[in-house]
SEMARDO-535586 format. One record per residue (C-alpha): z, y, x; residue in three letters. Coordinates in steps of 0.25 Angstrom, whole numbers, padded with zeros to 4 digits, always signed. Each point is the difference from the previous one (the first is absolute). Layout:
ZYXala ...
# end
This chain:
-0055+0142-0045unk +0011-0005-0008unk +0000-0016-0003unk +0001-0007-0013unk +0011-0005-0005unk -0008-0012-0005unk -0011-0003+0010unk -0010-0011-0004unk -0007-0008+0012unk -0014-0010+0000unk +0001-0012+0005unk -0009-0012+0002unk +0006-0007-0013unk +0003+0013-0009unk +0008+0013+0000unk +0014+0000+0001unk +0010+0013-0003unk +0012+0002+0010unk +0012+0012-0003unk +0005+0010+0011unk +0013-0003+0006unk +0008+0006+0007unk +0007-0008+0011unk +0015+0000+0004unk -0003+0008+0013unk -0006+0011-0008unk -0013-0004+0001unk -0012-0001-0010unk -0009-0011-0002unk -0008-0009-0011unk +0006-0012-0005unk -0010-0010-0003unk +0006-0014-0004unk -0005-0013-0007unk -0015+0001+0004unk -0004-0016-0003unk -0006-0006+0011unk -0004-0013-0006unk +0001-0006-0014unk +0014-0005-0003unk +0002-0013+0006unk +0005-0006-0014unk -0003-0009-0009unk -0012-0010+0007unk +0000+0008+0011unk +0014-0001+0004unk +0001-0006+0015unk -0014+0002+0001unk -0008+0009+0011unk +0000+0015-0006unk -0013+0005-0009unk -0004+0014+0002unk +0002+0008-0011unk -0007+0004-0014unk -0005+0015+0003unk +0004+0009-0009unk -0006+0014-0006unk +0014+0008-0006unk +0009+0005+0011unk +0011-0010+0001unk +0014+0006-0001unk +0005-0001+0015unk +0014+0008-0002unk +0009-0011+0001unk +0003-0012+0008unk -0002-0014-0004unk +0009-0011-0001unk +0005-0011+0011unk -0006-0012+0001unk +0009-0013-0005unk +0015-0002+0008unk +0013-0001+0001unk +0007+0013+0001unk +0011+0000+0008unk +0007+0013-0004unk -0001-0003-0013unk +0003-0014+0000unk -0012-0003-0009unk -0016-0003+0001unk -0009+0012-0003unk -0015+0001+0000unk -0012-0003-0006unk -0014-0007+0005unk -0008+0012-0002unk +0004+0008+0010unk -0010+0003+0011unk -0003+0014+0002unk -0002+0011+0009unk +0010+0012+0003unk -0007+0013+0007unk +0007+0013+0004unk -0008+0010+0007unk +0002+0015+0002unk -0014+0004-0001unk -0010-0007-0008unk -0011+0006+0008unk +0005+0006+0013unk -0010+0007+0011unk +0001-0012+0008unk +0004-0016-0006unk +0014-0004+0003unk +0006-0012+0008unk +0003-0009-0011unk +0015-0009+0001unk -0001-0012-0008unk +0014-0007-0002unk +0002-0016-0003unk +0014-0002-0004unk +0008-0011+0003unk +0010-0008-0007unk +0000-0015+0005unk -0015-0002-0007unk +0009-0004-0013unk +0004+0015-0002unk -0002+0013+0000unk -0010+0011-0006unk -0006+0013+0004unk +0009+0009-0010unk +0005+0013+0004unk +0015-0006-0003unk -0002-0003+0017unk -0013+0006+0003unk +0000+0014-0004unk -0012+0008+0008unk +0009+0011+0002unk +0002+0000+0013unk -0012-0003+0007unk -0009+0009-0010unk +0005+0011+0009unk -0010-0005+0009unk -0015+0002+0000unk -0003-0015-0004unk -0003-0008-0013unk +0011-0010-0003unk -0005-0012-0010unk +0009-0011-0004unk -0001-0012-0010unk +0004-0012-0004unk -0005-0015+0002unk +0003-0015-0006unk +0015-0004+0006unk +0006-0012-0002unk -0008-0013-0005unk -0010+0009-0007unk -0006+0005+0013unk +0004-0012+0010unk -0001-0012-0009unk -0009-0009+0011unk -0006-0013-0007unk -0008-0011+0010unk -0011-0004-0010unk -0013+0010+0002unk -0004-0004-0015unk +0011+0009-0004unk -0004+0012+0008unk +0014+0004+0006unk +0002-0001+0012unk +0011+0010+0003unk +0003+0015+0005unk -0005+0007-0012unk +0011+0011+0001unk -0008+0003+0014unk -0013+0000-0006unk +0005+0008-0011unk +0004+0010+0011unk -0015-0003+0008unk -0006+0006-0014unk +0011+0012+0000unk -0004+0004+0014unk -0014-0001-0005unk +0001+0007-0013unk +0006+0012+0010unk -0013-0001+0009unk -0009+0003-0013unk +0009+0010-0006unk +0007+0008+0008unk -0007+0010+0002unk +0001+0006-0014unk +0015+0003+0004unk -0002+0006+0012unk +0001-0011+0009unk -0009-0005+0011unk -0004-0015-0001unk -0002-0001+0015unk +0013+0004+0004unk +0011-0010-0007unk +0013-0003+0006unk +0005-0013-0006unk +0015+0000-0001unk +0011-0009-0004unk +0014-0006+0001unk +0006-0014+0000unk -0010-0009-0007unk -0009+0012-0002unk +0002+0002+0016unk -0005-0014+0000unk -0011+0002-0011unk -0007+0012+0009unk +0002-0010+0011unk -0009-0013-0005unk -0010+0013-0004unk -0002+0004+0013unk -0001-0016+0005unk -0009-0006-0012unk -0014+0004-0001unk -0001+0001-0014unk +0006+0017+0003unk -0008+0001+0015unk -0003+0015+0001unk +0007+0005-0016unk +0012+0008+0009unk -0001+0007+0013unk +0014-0001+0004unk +0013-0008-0005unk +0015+0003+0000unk +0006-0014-0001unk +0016+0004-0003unk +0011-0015+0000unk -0009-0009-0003unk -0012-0007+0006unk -0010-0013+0000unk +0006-0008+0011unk +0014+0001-0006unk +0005-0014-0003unk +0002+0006-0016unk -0016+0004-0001unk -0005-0014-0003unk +0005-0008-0011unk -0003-0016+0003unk -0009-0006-0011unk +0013-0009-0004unk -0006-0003-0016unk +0006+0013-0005unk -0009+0002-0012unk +0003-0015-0004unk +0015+0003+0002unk -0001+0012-0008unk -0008-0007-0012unk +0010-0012-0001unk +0012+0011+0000unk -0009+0005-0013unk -0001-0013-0005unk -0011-0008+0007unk -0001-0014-0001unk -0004-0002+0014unk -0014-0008-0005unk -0014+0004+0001unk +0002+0007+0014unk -0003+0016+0003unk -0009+0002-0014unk +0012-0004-0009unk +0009+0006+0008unk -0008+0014-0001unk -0003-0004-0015unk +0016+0003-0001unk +0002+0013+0008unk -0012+0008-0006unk +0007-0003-0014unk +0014+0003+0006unk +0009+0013-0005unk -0003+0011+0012unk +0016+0001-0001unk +0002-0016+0002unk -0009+0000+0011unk +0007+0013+0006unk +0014-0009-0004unk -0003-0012+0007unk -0008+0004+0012unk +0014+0006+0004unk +0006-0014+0001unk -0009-0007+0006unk +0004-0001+0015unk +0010-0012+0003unk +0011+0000+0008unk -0007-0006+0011unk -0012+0013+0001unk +0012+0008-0004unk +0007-0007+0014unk -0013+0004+0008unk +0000+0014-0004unk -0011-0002-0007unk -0001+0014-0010unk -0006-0001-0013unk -0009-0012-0006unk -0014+0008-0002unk -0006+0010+0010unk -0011-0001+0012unk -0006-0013+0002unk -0012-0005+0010unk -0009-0006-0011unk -0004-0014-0002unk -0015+0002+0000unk -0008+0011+0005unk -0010+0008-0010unk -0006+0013+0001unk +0011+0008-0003unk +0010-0009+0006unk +0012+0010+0008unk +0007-0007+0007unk -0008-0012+0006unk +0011-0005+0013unk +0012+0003+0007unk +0004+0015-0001unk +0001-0001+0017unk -0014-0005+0000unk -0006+0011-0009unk +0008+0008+0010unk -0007-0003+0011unk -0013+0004-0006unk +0003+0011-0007unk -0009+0011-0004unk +0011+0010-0001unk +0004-0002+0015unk -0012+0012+0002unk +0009+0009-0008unk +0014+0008+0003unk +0010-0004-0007unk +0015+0004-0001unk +0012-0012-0003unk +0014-0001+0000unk +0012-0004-0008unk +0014+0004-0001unk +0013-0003+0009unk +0008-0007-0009unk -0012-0007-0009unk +0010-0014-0001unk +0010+0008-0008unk -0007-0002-0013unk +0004-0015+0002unk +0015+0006-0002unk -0001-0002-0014unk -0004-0015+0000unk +0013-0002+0009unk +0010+0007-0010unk -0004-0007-0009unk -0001-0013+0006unk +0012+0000+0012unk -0005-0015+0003unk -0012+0005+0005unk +0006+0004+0014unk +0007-0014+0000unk -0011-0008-0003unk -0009+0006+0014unk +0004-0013+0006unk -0007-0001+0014unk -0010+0011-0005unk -0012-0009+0001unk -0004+0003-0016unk -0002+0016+0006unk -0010-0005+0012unk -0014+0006-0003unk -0006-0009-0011unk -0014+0003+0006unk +0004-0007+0014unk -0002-0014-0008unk +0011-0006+0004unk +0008-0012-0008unk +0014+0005-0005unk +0009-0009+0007unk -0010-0003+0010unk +0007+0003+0014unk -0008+0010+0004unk +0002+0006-0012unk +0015-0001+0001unk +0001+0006+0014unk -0011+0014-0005unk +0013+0002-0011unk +0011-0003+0011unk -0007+0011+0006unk +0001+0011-0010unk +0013-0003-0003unk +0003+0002+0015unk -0006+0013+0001unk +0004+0005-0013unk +0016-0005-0002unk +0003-0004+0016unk +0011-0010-0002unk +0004+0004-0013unk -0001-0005-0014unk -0008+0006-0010unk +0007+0005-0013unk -0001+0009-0010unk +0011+0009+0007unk -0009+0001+0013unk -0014+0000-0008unk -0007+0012+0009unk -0006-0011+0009unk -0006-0007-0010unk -0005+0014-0006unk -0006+0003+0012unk -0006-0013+0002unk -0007+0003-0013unk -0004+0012+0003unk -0008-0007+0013unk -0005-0013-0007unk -0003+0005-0014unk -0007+0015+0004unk +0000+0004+0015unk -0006-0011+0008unk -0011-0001-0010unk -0003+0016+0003unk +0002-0003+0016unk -0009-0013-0002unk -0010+0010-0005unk +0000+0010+0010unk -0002-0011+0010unk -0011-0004-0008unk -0008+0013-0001unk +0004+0002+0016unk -0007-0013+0005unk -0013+0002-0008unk -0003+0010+0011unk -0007+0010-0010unk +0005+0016+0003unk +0003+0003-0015unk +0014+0006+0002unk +0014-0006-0007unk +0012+0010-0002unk +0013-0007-0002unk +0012+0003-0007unk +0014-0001-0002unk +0010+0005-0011unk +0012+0005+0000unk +0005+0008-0007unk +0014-0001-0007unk +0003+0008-0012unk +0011-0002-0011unk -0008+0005-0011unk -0015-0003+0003unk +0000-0015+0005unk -0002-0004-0014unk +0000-0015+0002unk +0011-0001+0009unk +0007+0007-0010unk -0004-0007-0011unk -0004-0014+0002unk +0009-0003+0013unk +0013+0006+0002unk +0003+0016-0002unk +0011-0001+0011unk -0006-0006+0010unk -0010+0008+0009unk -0015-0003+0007unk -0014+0002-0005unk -0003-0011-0009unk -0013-0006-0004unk -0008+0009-0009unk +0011+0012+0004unk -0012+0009+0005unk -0007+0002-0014unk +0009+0010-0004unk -0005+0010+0010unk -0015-0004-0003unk -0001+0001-0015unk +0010+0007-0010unk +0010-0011-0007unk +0009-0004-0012unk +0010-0002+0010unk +0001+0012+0010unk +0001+0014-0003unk -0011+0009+0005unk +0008+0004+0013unk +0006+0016+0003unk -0009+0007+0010unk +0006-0001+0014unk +0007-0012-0002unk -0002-0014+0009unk -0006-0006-0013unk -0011+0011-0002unk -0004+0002+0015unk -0001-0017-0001unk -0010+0002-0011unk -0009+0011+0006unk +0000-0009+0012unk -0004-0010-0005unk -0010+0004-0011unk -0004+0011+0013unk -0002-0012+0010unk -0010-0009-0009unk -0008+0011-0008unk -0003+0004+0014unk -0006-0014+0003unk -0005-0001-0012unk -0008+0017+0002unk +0000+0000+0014unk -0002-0015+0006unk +0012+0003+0008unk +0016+0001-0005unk +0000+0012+0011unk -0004+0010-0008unk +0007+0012-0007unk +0014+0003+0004unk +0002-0012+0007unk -0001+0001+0014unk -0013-0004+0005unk +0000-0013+0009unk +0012-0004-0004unk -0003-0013-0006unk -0009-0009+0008unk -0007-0013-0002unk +0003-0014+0004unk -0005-0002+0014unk -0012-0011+0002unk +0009-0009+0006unk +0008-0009-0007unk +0016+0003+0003unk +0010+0008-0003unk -0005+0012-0008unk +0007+0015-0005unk +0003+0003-0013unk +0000+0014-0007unk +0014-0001-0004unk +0005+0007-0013unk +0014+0003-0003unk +0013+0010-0004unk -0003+0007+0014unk -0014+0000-0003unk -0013-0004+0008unk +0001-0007+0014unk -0012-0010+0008unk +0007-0011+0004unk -0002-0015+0005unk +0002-0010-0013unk +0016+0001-0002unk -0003-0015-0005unk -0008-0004+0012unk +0009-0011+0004unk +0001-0006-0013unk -0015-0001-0001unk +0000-0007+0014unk +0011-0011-0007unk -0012-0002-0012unk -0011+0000+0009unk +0006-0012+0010unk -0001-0010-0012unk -0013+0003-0002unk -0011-0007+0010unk -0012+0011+0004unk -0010-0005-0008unk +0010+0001-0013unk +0007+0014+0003unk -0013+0009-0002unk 
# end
């Protein structure tokens, strides 16, 4: 029986009309995009937690995607964006198949200041050749969704972007099904900040039991970027928008709810001083343990404690990162050489999360440390700049990761963790290496695994029997897989090949992807981790 071209679908809220695609891999599929999810967070409701939406009786026209939310685009040297753009994106083979399929739903990352769900990085082509759903969307980024303010009276607390994202996941549990997909078999997936978003779900309560397994991808709750201290950033905000400073939080608020989105977008950009700037801290808004607890409250302690307890530790999950993560710091270094002359004794690169004073002498001899192990007797500079890329790789993404499989280990609880490592080196297809590093130097940077995931602006959709599109049925084989089967051994890939961590805390295997292709090795970065893990005491390290 032939489809329709334009296939209209119930859901809880209204009907909504997709168009039939066809993918880059040859595939055919509906396109679905811009299903709201809430009402638009503007005018009043702009910080505020999301309302559900107005139903709806005419089918709404769900042919073509929605705009990113408020930021600063990179590429384009410019802000883009607008404040009402929280919707839903589904693309399904089958609307109603003989049996409900695994559905993939995608959180994307971007430093919690940027990023969208578009096509331009996160086209379904790929993994629609699979037999899953894939659903992606967009959440509040920036100060819109992680403006935390300390007065209860004013009702915002913090992590909005994340409950955003609690009321996505839920809007796929109700809805679902009308695509095709099975709302009790949902992979939550995501990378760098949208690694670390599927991470807080699966250790807050507010999402206990919404997915049944998790692929957290360079990014995770226990890394020392996943909390942002409550250092008065809304006030700082509103005083770079003209504030006063009198009357407190309430005057303060008064003047960002009237605030140009553009301004806010403008200013939260240079926010961080140099001294934040010093201790790598990223970006001005993003995660925050909230300063008072309600019902809905996300995040309501330390990420390691939430760790401890979490729900999630009954379900399998695979993690992982990329081998040269730290390269994306490349960029900072060019341009800013003084960067590498500026490390001093290192101590401003010891763990902020071990509490120690800067310029305290134990802090002093944790940065003597690093800078042993990574640059030996020589000085740091921008000529020898790999030890310190390397160093970031490990401080910034893969100790986080290692702290979390140590985590899930010692809660004794069988649920299974697969982890990962990539590797894979192309000159064409590791687009932010190429693009937003350095094109002539070589590794797997942050972010470089995306283009063999989801068809991009930047890479070309790879020739068959090239290294490019064995890495992109690889991977798009290895987690639908998990995803259909509970298991990444499925398919063509050989059975048994990739194990899960042991129940013993220690060193651990690795299913290793690169040029060559698949191998099941020890961590290549295992003595790295154990550098990390001897500034930590037990009780701090997982």
């Amino acid at each position: 029986m032939s489809q329709p071209e334009h296939p209209i679908v119930s859901t809880r809220y209204g009907p909504v009309r997709g168009v039939k695609k066809t993918a880059a891999t040859g595939v055919e599929y509906f396109n679905f995009q811009k299903i709201p999810y809430c009402k638009p967070p503007v005018g009043e409701r702009r910080f505020k937690d999301l309302e559900l939406p107005e139903p709806w009786t005419e089918p709404l026209d769900c042919t073509q995607q929605g705009p990113a939310g408020y930021q600063f685009n990179k590429l384009l040297n410019k802000i883009v964006g607008s404040e009402d753009h929280l919707y839903m994106n589904v693309y399904t083979k089958e609307l109603q198949p003989e049996k409900l399929r695994p559905v993939m739903l995608w959180i994307h990352g971007g430093a919690f200041m940027r990023g969208s769900s578009g096509t331009e990085m996160y086209g379904p082509d790929y993994l629609v050749q699979k037999d899953v759903v894939l659903v992606t969307f967009n959440y509040r980024i920036g100060a819109f969704g992680f403006l935390s303010l300390e007065s209860k009276e004013l009702g915002i607390p913090g992590n909005g972007g994340l409950k955003d994202q609690n009321l996505a996941i839920r809007w796929v549990r109700d809805n679902i099904a009308h695509f095709g997909g099975d709302p009790g078999n949902v992979t939550l997936f995501g990378e760098s900040a949208g690694g670390c978003s599927v991470h807080y779900h699966m250790v807050s309560d507010r999402s206990r039991g919404l997915f049944q397994r998790a692929i957290v991808m360079s990014g995770c709750a226990l890394n020392n970027w996943s909390t942002v201290p409550l250092r008065g950033s809304a006030e700082r905000l509103a005083k770079a928008l003209g504030w006063n400073g009198k009357g407190g939080e309430p005057e303060a608020l008064k003047v960002l709810m009237a605030a140009p989105a553009e301004e806010i977008t403008k200013r939260q950009e240079q926010l961080l001083t140099p001294n934040e700037v010093e201790n790598r801290i990223l970006f001005a808004f993003g995660p925050v343990v909230e300063p008072y607890l309600t019902e809905d409250t996300f995040i309501p302690k330390s990420p390691l404690e939430m760790c401890r307890e979490a729900w999630s530790n009954e379900i399998d999950i695979l993690i992982g990162g990329n081998s040269e993560e730290g390269l994306f710091c490349l960029n900072s270094i060019k341009e800013n050489p003084s960067i590498m002359d500026n490390l001093k004794g290192f101590e401003y690169l010891v763990p902020m999360d071990l509490e120690l004073v800067r310029g305290s002498q134990k802090c002093r001899e944790y940065g003597l440390k690093l800078k042993r192990f990574y640059y030996g007797d020589t000085q740091p500079s921008f000529e020898n700049r790999n030890g310190y890329l390397t160093l970031m790789t490990d401080k910034l993404f893969w100790h986080g990761l290692h702290r979390t499989i140590y985590a899930r280990v010692a809660s004794k609880r069988s649920a299974k963790t697969f982890v990962y490592r990539f590797a894979v080196d192309s000159e064409t297809h590791n687009h932010y290496r190429i693009y937003f590093c350095d094109r002539d130097v070589r590794g797997t940077a942050h972010a470089d695994d995306l283009s063999y995931l989801f068809k991009n602006n930047f890479s070309p959709v790879a020739e068959t029997n090239t290294l490019e599109h064995r890495t992109m049925q690889t991977i798009v084989e290895l987690f639908s897989n998990f995803a259909i089967e509970g298991t990444p051994n499925a398919g063509t890939i050989e059975r048994e090949l990739w194990e899960p961590v042991g129940s013993e805390v220690g060193a651990y295997k690795c299913l290793n992807i690169n040029n060559v292709g698949l191998s099941y090795i020890y961590l290549p970065e295992q003595k790295r981790m154990a550098l990390w893990d001897s500034l930590y005491t037990k009780d701090k390290l997982y």
